[in-house]
N, C-alpha and C positions, 0 to 999 in steps of 0.2 A: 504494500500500500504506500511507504512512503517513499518506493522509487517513481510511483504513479505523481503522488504529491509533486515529489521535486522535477521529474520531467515539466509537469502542469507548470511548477511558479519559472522554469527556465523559459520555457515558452513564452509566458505572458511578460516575463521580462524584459526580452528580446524584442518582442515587439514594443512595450511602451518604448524601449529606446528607436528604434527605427523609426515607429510612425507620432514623435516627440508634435511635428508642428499640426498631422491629423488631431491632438489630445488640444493642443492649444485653440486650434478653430472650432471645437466642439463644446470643451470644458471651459474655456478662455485661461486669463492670467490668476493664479493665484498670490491674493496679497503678499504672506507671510513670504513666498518664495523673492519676491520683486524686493522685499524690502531688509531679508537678511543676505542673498546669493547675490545681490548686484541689481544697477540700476535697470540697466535693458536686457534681456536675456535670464532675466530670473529665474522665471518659470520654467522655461526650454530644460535649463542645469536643473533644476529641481525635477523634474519629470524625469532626465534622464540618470536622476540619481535616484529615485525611488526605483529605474530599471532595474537601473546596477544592482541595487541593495536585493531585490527579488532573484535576480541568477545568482548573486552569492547563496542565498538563502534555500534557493533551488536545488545548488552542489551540495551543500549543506546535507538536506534530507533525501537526497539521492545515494549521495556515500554514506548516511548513517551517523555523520557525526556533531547534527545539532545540540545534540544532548549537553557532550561532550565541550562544544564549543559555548555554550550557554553557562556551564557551569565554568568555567578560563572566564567568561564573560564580567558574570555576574559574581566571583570569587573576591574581590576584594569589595564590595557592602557587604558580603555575609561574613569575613573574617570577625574572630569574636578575638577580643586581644585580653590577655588577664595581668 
């Protein structure tokens, strides 16, 4: 199931990056993106960084080791220090 999953979020990655300015004519500009990535081209880098983030996230649960990388992740807020 989760080589199905990660095939699915590579795909869909893939494409949010490639069809970046179809997402823009559709969805248009998203604020947050225009006003922390840059004046013009905000949103574009922001679209095609939520790609990215999706094909990472896709190899991820395709090889098996979101687990893995979630707990690297998230390891130093759950360190308990005495």
């Amino acid at each position: 199931m989760s080589i199905i999953f990660g095939l699915i979020l590579i795909v869909v990655g893939t494409l949010i990056v490639m069809k970046t300015e179809w997402l823009m004519q559709n969805f248009g500009r998203v604020e947050w993106f225009e006003k922390n990535l840059g004046a013009e081209g905000g949103s574009r880098l922001g679209y095609k960084l939520m790609g990215i983030v999706a094909i990472f996230a896709g190899m991820l649960f395709l090889t098996g080791l979101m687990g893995g990388f979630m707990t690297w992740a998230v390891s130093p807020l759950t360190r308990v220090r005495q």
